[in-house]
C-alpha positions in Angstrom: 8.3 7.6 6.2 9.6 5.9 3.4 11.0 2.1 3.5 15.0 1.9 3.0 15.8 -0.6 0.1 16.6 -4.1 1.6 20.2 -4.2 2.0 20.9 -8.0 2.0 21.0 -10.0 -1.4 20.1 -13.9 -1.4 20.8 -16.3 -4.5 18.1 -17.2 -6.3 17.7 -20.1 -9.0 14.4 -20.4 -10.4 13.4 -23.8 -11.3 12.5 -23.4 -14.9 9.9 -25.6 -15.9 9.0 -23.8 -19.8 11.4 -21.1 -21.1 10.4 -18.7 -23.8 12.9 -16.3 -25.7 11.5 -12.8 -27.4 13.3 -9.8 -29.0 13.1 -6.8 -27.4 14.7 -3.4 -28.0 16.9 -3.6 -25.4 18.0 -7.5 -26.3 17.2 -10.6 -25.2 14.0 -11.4 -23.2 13.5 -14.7 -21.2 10.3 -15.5 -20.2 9.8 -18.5 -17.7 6.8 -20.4 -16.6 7.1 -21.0 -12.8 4.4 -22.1 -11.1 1.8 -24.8 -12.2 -1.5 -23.4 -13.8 -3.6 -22.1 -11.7 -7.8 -20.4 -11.8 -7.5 -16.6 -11.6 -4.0 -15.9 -10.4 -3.0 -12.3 -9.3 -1.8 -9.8 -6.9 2.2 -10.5 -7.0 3.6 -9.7 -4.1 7.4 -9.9 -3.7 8.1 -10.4 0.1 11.8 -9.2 0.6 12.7 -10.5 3.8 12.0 -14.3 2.9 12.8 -13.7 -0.7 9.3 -15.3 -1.5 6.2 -14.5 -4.3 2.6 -13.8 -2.5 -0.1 -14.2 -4.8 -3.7 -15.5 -5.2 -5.8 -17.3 -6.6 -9.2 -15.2 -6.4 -12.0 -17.7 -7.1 -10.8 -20.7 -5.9 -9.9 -19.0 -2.9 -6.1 -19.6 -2.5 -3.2 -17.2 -1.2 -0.1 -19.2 -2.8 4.1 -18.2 -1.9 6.5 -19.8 -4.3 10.1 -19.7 -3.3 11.7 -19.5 -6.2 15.0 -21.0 -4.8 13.3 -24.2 -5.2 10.6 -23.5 -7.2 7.7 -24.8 -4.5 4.7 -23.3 -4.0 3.0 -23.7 -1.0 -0.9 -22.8 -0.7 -3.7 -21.9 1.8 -6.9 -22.5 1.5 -9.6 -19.5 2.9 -12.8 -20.5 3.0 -14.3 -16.8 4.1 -14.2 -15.6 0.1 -12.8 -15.2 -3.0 -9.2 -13.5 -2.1 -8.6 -10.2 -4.2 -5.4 -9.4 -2.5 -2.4 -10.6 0.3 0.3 -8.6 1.8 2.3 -9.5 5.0 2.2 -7.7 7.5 5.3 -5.3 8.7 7.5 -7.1 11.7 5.5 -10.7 11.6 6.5 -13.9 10.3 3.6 -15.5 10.4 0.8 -12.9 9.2 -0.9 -11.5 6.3 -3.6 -9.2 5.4 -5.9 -10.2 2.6 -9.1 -8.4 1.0 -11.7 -11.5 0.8 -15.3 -10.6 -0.2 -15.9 -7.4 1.2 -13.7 -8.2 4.3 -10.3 -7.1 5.2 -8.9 -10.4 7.2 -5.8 -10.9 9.1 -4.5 -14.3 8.5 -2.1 -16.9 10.5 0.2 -18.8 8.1 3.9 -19.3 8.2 3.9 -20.3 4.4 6.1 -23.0 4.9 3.4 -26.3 4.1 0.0 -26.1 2.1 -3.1 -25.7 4.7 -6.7 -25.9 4.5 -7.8 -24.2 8.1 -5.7 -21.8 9.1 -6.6 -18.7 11.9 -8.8 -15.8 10.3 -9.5 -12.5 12.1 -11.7 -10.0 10.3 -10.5 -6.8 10.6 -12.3 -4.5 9.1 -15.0 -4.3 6.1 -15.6 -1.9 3.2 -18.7 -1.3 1.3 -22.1 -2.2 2.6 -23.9 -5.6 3.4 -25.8 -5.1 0.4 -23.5 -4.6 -1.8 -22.6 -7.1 -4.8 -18.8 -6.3 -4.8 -15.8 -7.9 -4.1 -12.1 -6.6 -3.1 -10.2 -6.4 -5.7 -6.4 -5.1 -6.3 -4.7 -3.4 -3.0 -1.1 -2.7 -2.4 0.5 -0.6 0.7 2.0 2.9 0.5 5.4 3.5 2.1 3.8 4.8 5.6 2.1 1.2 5.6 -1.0 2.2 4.7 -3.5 -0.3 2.8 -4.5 1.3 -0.4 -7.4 -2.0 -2.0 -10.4 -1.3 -4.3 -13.7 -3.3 -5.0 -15.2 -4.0 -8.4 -18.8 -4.8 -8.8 -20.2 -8.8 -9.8 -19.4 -10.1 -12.7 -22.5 -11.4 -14.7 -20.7 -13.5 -18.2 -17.2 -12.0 -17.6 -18.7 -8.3 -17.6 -18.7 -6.6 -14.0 -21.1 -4.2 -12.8 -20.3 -0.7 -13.7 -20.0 2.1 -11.1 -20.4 -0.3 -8.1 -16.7 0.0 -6.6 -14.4 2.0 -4.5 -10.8 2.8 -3.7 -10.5 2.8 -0.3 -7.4 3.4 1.8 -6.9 1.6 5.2 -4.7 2.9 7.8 -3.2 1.1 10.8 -6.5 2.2 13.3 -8.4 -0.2 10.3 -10.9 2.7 9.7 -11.3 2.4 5.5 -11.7 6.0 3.9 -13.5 6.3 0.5 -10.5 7.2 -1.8 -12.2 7.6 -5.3 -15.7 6.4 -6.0 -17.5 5.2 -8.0 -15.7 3.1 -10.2 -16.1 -0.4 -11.8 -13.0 -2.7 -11.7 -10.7 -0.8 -9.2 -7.4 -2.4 -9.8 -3.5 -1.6 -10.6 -1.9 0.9 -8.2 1.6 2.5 -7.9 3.6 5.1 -6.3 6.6 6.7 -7.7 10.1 6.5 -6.0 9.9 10.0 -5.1 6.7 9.4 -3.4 5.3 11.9 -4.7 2.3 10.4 -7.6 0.1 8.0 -7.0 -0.9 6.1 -10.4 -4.6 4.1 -10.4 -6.5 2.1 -13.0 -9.9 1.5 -13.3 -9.8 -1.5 -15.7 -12.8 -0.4 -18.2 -11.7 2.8 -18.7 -8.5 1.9 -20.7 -6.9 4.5 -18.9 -4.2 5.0 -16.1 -4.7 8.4 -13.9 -2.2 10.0 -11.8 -2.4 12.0 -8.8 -0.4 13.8 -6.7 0.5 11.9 -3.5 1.2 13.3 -0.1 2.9 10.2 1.7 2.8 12.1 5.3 -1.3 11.9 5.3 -1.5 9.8 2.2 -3.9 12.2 0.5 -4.2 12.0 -3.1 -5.5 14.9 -5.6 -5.2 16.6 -9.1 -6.3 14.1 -11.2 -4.7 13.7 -14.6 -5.0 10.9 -17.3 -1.1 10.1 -18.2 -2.4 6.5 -20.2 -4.9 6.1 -22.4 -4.8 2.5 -24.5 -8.2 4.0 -25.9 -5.4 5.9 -28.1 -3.1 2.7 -29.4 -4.2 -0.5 -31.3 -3.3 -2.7 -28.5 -6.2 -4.9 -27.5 -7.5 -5.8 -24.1 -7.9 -3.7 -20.6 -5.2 -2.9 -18.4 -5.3 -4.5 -15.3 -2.6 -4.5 -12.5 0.6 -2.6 -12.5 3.8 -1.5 -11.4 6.7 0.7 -11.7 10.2 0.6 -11.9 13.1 2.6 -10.2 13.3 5.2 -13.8 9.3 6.0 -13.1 8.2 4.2 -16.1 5.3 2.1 -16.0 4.4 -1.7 -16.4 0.7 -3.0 -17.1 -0.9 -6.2 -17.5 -3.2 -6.3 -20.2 -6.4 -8.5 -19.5 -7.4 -10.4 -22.9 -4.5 -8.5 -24.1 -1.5 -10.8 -24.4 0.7 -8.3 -23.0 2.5 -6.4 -20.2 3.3 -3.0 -21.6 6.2 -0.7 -20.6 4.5 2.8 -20.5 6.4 6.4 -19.4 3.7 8.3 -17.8 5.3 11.7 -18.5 4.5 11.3 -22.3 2.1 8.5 -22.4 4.6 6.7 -25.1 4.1 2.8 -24.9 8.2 1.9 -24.5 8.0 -1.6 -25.5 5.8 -4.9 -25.2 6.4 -8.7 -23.8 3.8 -11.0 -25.2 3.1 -13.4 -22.4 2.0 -17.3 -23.1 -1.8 -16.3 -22.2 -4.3 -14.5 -23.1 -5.4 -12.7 -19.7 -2.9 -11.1 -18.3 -3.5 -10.0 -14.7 -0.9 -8.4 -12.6 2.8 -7.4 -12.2 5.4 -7.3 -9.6 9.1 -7.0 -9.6 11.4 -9.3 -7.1 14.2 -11.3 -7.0 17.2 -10.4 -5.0 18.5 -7.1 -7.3 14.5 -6.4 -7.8 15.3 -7.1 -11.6 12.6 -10.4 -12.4 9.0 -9.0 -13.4 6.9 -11.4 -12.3 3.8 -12.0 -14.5 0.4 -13.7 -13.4 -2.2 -14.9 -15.7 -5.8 -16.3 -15.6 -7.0 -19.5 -16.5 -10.4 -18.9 -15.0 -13.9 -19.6 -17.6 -11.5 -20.2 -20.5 -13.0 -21.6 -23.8 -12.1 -25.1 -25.0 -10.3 -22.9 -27.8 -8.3 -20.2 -25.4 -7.3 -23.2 -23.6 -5.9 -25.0 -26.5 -3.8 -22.2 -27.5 -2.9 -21.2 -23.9 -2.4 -24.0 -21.8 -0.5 -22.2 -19.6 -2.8 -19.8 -18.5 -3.3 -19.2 -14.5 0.2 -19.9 -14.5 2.9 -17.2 -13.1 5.6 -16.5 -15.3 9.3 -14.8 -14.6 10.4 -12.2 -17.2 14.3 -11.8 -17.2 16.6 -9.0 -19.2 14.5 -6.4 -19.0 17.4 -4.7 -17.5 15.7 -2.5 -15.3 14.6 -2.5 -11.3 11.5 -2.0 -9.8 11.0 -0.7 -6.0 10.8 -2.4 -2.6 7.2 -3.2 -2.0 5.8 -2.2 1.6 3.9 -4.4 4.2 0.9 -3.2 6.0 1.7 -1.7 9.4 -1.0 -2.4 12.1 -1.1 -1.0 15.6 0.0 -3.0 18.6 
Protein backbone atom coordinates (compact mmCIF):
# COMPACT_ATOMS: atom_id res chain seq x y z
CA UNK A 1 0.00 0.00 0.00
CA UNK A 2 1.34 3.14 -0.88
CA UNK A 3 2.41 5.95 1.95
CA UNK A 4 -0.08 9.11 1.92
CA UNK A 5 2.10 12.32 1.64
CA UNK A 6 2.77 13.83 5.13
CA UNK A 7 0.10 16.24 5.77
CA UNK A 8 1.71 18.53 8.37
CA UNK A 9 4.28 21.35 7.28
CA UNK A 10 7.04 22.49 9.92
CA UNK A 11 9.31 25.83 9.34
CA UNK A 12 12.55 25.20 8.48
CA UNK A 13 15.63 27.70 8.56
CA UNK A 14 18.72 26.19 7.57
CA UNK A 15 21.72 27.57 9.14
CA UNK A 16 23.83 28.59 6.26
CA UNK A 17 27.29 28.34 6.84
CA UNK A 18 28.73 28.78 2.81
CA UNK A 19 26.16 29.89 0.07
CA UNK A 20 26.73 29.40 -3.57
CA UNK A 21 24.64 31.01 -6.44
CA UNK A 22 24.41 29.23 -10.20
CA UNK A 23 22.26 29.87 -13.30
CA UNK A 24 20.06 27.48 -14.22
CA UNK A 25 17.36 27.30 -16.88
CA UNK A 26 14.77 27.69 -14.73
CA UNK A 27 16.53 30.73 -12.58
CA UNK A 28 18.27 31.15 -9.73
CA UNK A 29 19.96 28.15 -7.94
CA UNK A 30 21.29 28.40 -4.26
CA UNK A 31 23.45 25.96 -3.23
CA UNK A 32 24.30 25.70 0.68
CA UNK A 33 26.92 23.96 2.57
CA UNK A 34 25.26 22.51 5.82
CA UNK A 35 26.96 20.26 7.61
CA UNK A 36 30.79 20.28 8.48
CA UNK A 37 33.10 18.04 6.16
CA UNK A 38 32.82 14.84 6.74
CA UNK A 39 34.88 11.03 5.19
CA UNK A 40 32.48 9.38 2.75
CA UNK A 41 29.15 10.94 3.35
CA UNK A 42 25.93 9.31 1.74
CA UNK A 43 22.62 7.77 1.79
CA UNK A 44 20.29 10.99 2.42
CA UNK A 45 17.54 10.11 4.11
CA UNK A 46 14.82 12.77 4.77
CA UNK A 47 12.81 11.53 7.92
CA UNK A 48 9.39 13.38 7.67
CA UNK A 49 7.96 12.95 10.88
CA UNK A 50 10.94 14.79 12.88
CA UNK A 51 11.71 16.93 9.90
CA UNK A 52 15.33 15.56 10.18
CA UNK A 53 18.44 14.36 7.44
CA UNK A 54 19.68 10.60 8.01
CA UNK A 55 22.88 10.07 6.43
CA UNK A 56 26.25 8.28 6.84
CA UNK A 57 29.41 8.33 6.98
CA UNK A 58 30.47 4.84 5.43
CA UNK A 59 34.21 4.40 6.49
CA UNK A 60 34.49 6.07 9.48
CA UNK A 61 31.49 4.34 10.60
CA UNK A 62 28.97 7.11 11.49
CA UNK A 63 24.98 7.39 10.94
CA UNK A 64 24.68 11.42 11.40
CA UNK A 65 20.79 13.44 11.62
CA UNK A 66 21.13 17.18 11.05
CA UNK A 67 18.09 19.20 11.95
CA UNK A 68 18.17 21.74 9.83
CA UNK A 69 16.07 24.08 12.06
CA UNK A 70 19.15 24.57 13.83
CA UNK A 71 21.59 23.35 11.80
CA UNK A 72 23.12 20.50 14.46
CA UNK A 73 24.16 17.37 13.62
CA UNK A 74 24.11 14.83 15.96
CA UNK A 75 26.27 11.48 15.29
CA UNK A 76 26.55 7.72 16.32
CA UNK A 77 29.31 5.96 16.32
CA UNK A 78 28.87 1.85 15.11
CA UNK A 79 31.56 -0.03 15.68
CA UNK A 80 30.10 -3.42 13.88
CA UNK A 81 31.27 -1.91 10.12
CA UNK A 82 31.48 0.47 7.71
CA UNK A 83 27.64 1.77 7.42
CA UNK A 84 26.37 1.76 3.61
CA UNK A 85 22.92 2.76 4.53
CA UNK A 86 20.21 4.02 7.55
CA UNK A 87 16.48 4.27 7.37
CA UNK A 88 14.10 4.51 10.44
CA UNK A 89 12.03 2.28 11.05
CA UNK A 90 8.02 2.73 10.41
CA UNK A 91 6.08 3.59 13.92
CA UNK A 92 9.46 3.97 16.23
CA UNK A 93 11.16 6.90 17.59
CA UNK A 94 14.01 5.49 18.60
CA UNK A 95 15.11 2.88 15.74
CA UNK A 96 16.88 2.45 12.57
CA UNK A 97 17.85 -0.11 10.22
CA UNK A 98 21.34 0.17 8.70
CA UNK A 99 23.32 -2.17 6.10
CA UNK A 100 26.90 -2.46 7.98
CA UNK A 101 29.49 -4.88 6.41
CA UNK A 102 27.37 -7.59 5.19
CA UNK A 103 24.85 -7.20 8.12
CA UNK A 104 21.52 -5.70 8.21
CA UNK A 105 21.42 -4.19 11.98
CA UNK A 106 18.62 -2.72 13.89
CA UNK A 107 19.89 0.16 15.90
CA UNK A 108 18.71 2.03 19.25
CA UNK A 109 19.24 5.79 19.00
CA UNK A 110 16.88 8.69 19.64
CA UNK A 111 19.20 11.06 17.50
CA UNK A 112 18.91 13.72 19.88
CA UNK A 113 22.98 13.73 21.41
CA UNK A 114 26.13 12.18 19.65
CA UNK A 115 26.94 8.51 21.07
CA UNK A 116 29.60 6.18 20.85
CA UNK A 117 27.79 2.65 22.24
CA UNK A 118 24.57 2.57 21.43
CA UNK A 119 22.15 -1.01 21.29
CA UNK A 120 22.89 -3.17 17.94
CA UNK A 121 20.69 -6.13 16.98
CA UNK A 122 21.69 -7.96 13.80
CA UNK A 123 18.97 -8.81 11.88
CA UNK A 124 19.69 -10.39 9.14
CA UNK A 125 22.84 -10.92 6.72
CA UNK A 126 23.34 -11.03 2.84
CA UNK A 127 26.00 -12.51 0.96
CA UNK A 128 28.25 -15.21 2.26
CA UNK A 129 30.99 -15.28 5.08
CA UNK A 130 33.49 -15.35 2.42
CA UNK A 131 32.61 -12.82 0.65
CA UNK A 132 34.69 -9.47 0.25
CA UNK A 133 31.62 -7.13 -0.10
CA UNK A 134 30.08 -4.62 1.72
CA UNK A 135 26.35 -3.06 1.77
CA UNK A 136 26.08 -0.39 -0.16
CA UNK A 137 22.99 1.98 -1.22
CA UNK A 138 19.31 0.67 0.06
CA UNK A 139 16.17 2.52 0.23
CA UNK A 140 12.55 1.16 1.12
CA UNK A 141 9.60 0.67 -1.27
CA UNK A 142 6.17 1.92 -0.35
CA UNK A 143 4.94 -1.64 1.19
CA UNK A 144 8.10 -1.09 3.53
CA UNK A 145 10.22 -3.34 2.02
CA UNK A 146 14.20 -2.97 2.24
CA UNK A 147 15.50 -2.79 -1.28
CA UNK A 148 20.02 -2.47 -0.29
CA UNK A 149 22.83 -3.72 -2.63
CA UNK A 150 26.56 -4.79 -1.95
CA UNK A 151 29.54 -3.80 -4.07
CA UNK A 152 32.67 -5.74 -4.02
CA UNK A 153 36.23 -4.32 -2.03
CA UNK A 154 37.79 -1.66 -3.18
CA UNK A 155 41.53 -2.19 -3.97
CA UNK A 156 43.05 1.84 -4.92
CA UNK A 157 39.52 3.38 -5.36
CA UNK A 158 38.56 0.50 -7.97
CA UNK A 159 36.02 -2.16 -6.55
CA UNK A 160 35.85 -5.61 -7.46
CA UNK A 161 33.72 -6.33 -10.46
CA UNK A 162 30.80 -8.72 -10.54
CA UNK A 163 30.98 -9.42 -6.66
CA UNK A 164 27.55 -7.72 -5.55
CA UNK A 165 23.89 -8.09 -5.27
CA UNK A 166 20.62 -6.27 -5.07
CA UNK A 167 18.73 -7.84 -2.61
CA UNK A 168 15.33 -7.03 -1.28
CA UNK A 169 14.40 -7.50 2.48
CA UNK A 170 10.94 -7.88 3.50
CA UNK A 171 9.50 -7.49 7.05
CA UNK A 172 10.09 -11.64 7.92
CA UNK A 173 14.04 -10.31 7.28
CA UNK A 174 14.51 -13.20 4.72
CA UNK A 175 16.85 -11.18 1.81
CA UNK A 176 15.93 -12.34 -1.82
CA UNK A 177 18.58 -12.03 -4.56
CA UNK A 178 17.08 -9.15 -6.71
CA UNK A 179 19.65 -8.78 -9.61
CA UNK A 180 23.11 -10.37 -9.44
CA UNK A 181 25.93 -10.06 -10.26
CA UNK A 182 26.84 -6.61 -10.23
CA UNK A 183 29.76 -4.41 -9.07
CA UNK A 184 28.80 -1.14 -7.24
CA UNK A 185 24.96 -1.69 -6.55
CA UNK A 186 23.80 1.72 -5.70
CA UNK A 187 21.04 4.49 -6.60
CA UNK A 188 17.45 3.21 -6.48
CA UNK A 189 14.04 4.84 -7.20
CA UNK A 190 10.46 4.23 -7.65
CA UNK A 191 8.11 6.35 -9.60
CA UNK A 192 5.08 8.03 -8.04
CA UNK A 193 2.88 5.74 -9.78
CA UNK A 194 4.58 2.93 -8.38
CA UNK A 195 4.82 1.32 -11.05
CA UNK A 196 9.04 1.41 -12.34
CA UNK A 197 11.64 0.73 -10.38
CA UNK A 198 14.91 2.66 -11.62
CA UNK A 199 18.62 0.95 -10.49
CA UNK A 200 22.24 1.90 -11.01
CA UNK A 201 25.04 -0.11 -11.06
CA UNK A 202 27.72 2.62 -10.77
CA UNK A 203 30.45 1.26 -13.50
CA UNK A 204 28.07 0.74 -15.97
CA UNK A 205 27.30 4.52 -16.63
CA UNK A 206 23.92 3.41 -16.99
CA UNK A 207 20.52 3.72 -15.15
CA UNK A 208 17.96 0.55 -15.93
CA UNK A 209 14.37 0.57 -15.40
CA UNK A 210 12.01 -2.12 -14.60
CA UNK A 211 8.63 -2.59 -14.18
CA UNK A 212 7.63 -2.72 -10.43
CA UNK A 213 4.81 -4.62 -8.93
CA UNK A 214 4.45 -2.87 -5.39
CA UNK A 215 1.82 -5.69 -4.09
CA UNK A 216 4.76 -8.47 -4.21
CA UNK A 217 7.50 -6.08 -5.06
CA UNK A 218 8.66 -8.02 -8.11
CA UNK A 219 10.65 -6.30 -10.59
CA UNK A 220 11.12 -7.34 -14.48
CA UNK A 221 11.60 -6.13 -18.06
CA UNK A 222 14.75 -4.66 -17.95
CA UNK A 223 15.40 -1.57 -20.07
CA UNK A 224 18.35 1.00 -20.14
CA UNK A 225 16.47 4.60 -19.95
CA UNK A 226 20.24 6.40 -19.08
CA UNK A 227 23.21 5.92 -20.52
CA UNK A 228 26.13 8.79 -19.50
CA UNK A 229 28.32 6.40 -21.74
CA UNK A 230 26.38 8.66 -24.53
CA UNK A 231 27.15 12.39 -23.12
CA UNK A 232 30.50 14.07 -22.40
CA UNK A 233 29.81 14.36 -18.77
CA UNK A 234 32.60 12.86 -16.72
CA UNK A 235 32.40 10.63 -13.73
CA UNK A 236 29.93 7.53 -12.65
CA UNK A 237 26.53 7.97 -11.40
CA UNK A 238 26.12 7.07 -8.12
CA UNK A 239 22.94 7.55 -5.89
CA UNK A 240 19.61 8.94 -7.08
CA UNK A 241 16.29 10.10 -6.80
CA UNK A 242 13.19 11.27 -8.41
CA UNK A 243 10.89 13.98 -8.23
CA UNK A 244 6.96 14.21 -8.16
CA UNK A 245 7.08 14.98 -12.59
CA UNK A 246 9.12 11.38 -12.87
CA UNK A 247 12.21 12.94 -13.84
CA UNK A 248 15.36 11.83 -12.49
CA UNK A 249 18.29 13.21 -10.24
CA UNK A 250 21.90 11.53 -10.13
CA UNK A 251 25.00 12.15 -8.28
CA UNK A 252 27.90 11.94 -10.33
CA UNK A 253 30.98 10.33 -8.41
CA UNK A 254 34.27 12.30 -9.69
CA UNK A 255 31.78 14.01 -11.70
CA UNK A 256 31.10 17.44 -10.13
CA UNK A 257 27.50 17.12 -10.77
CA UNK A 258 23.96 16.02 -9.83
CA UNK A 259 22.17 15.68 -13.16
CA UNK A 260 18.44 16.14 -13.94
CA UNK A 261 17.58 13.19 -16.31
CA UNK A 262 13.83 12.27 -17.92
CA UNK A 263 13.97 8.63 -18.13
CA UNK A 264 11.28 8.47 -20.95
CA UNK A 265 13.83 10.12 -23.44
CA UNK A 266 17.10 9.75 -21.69
CA UNK A 267 17.53 13.83 -22.37
CA UNK A 268 20.02 15.20 -19.51
CA UNK A 269 17.37 18.39 -18.34
CA UNK A 270 19.96 20.39 -16.69
CA UNK A 271 23.10 20.23 -14.30
CA UNK A 272 24.10 21.77 -10.64
CA UNK A 273 27.78 21.73 -10.25
CA UNK A 274 28.30 20.95 -6.60
CA UNK A 275 31.55 22.39 -4.59
CA UNK A 276 33.23 18.76 -4.83
CA UNK A 277 34.45 16.59 -6.85
CA UNK A 278 32.65 13.12 -5.65
CA UNK A 279 29.37 13.49 -5.55
CA UNK A 280 27.56 10.70 -3.80
CA UNK A 281 23.88 10.61 -3.23
CA UNK A 282 20.56 12.63 -3.37
CA UNK A 283 17.50 13.13 -1.42
CA UNK A 284 14.70 15.62 -1.41
CA UNK A 285 13.30 17.05 2.14
CA UNK A 286 12.37 20.01 3.73
CA UNK A 287 8.82 20.66 4.77
CA UNK A 288 7.18 21.16 0.88
CA UNK A 289 9.82 18.22 -0.23
CA UNK A 290 11.42 21.10 -2.46
CA UNK A 291 15.46 21.15 -0.96
CA UNK A 292 17.69 18.50 -2.80
CA UNK A 293 19.98 17.50 -0.44
CA UNK A 294 23.48 16.79 -1.83
CA UNK A 295 26.25 14.54 -0.12
CA UNK A 296 29.78 14.49 -1.03
CA UNK A 297 33.05 12.48 -0.24
CA UNK A 298 35.97 13.64 1.19
CA UNK A 299 37.32 10.17 1.72
CA UNK A 300 41.36 9.35 0.10
CA UNK A 301 41.38 12.80 -1.49
CA UNK A 302 44.69 14.13 -2.99
CA UNK A 303 46.56 17.05 -1.36
CA UNK A 304 45.37 18.70 -4.83
CA UNK A 305 41.46 17.63 -4.81
CA UNK A 306 41.53 18.78 -1.38
CA UNK A 307 42.84 22.17 -2.18
CA UNK A 308 40.38 22.84 -4.71
CA UNK A 309 37.46 21.20 -2.68
CA UNK A 310 37.71 21.80 0.73
CA UNK A 311 34.37 21.07 1.23
CA UNK A 312 34.18 17.84 0.23
CA UNK A 313 32.33 15.09 2.72
CA UNK A 314 30.25 17.94 3.35
CA UNK A 315 26.24 17.87 2.76
CA UNK A 316 24.98 20.60 0.79
CA UNK A 317 21.17 21.99 0.35
CA UNK A 318 20.15 22.90 -3.26
CA UNK A 319 17.23 25.45 -3.31
CA UNK A 320 15.03 26.84 -6.51
CA UNK A 321 14.97 23.93 -8.30
CA UNK A 322 11.35 24.47 -8.21
CA UNK A 323 10.34 21.06 -8.22
CA UNK A 324 9.29 18.27 -5.41
CA UNK A 325 10.43 15.05 -4.90
CA UNK A 326 8.32 12.11 -3.00
CA UNK A 327 7.83 11.06 0.58
CA UNK A 328 10.51 8.52 1.37
CA UNK A 329 9.25 5.27 3.18
CA UNK A 330 10.52 3.58 6.51
CA UNK A 331 11.18 -0.08 6.78
CA UNK A 332 8.26 -1.92 8.26
CA UNK A 333 9.28 -4.94 10.51
CA UNK A 334 6.96 -7.45 12.07
CA UNK A 335 5.87 -7.27 15.72
Amino acid sequence: MKRAICKYLFPVCVLLVLVYGQECERGKVRIEKVTNAYGLSEGPHWDHRTQKLYFVDINNQYIRRLDPATGVVTSVYIDHGPVGVVVPVDDTTDQLVAGSGKDIILVTWDGDSDDSQVPIKVLCSVDFAQAQTRINDGKVDSAGRFWLGTMGQEVNGVAASNQGTLYRVNEDLHPEKEISPVSISNGLAWNIEDDTFYYIDSPTRQVAAYDYNPNNGTICNRRIVFDLNNTDLQGVPDGMTIDADGNLWIALFGGHHVIHVDPKTGQVLRKVKIPAENVTSVAFGGPLLDILYVTTSGFNLTAEQRKATPHAGAVFAVKGLKVRGILANSFVMMD
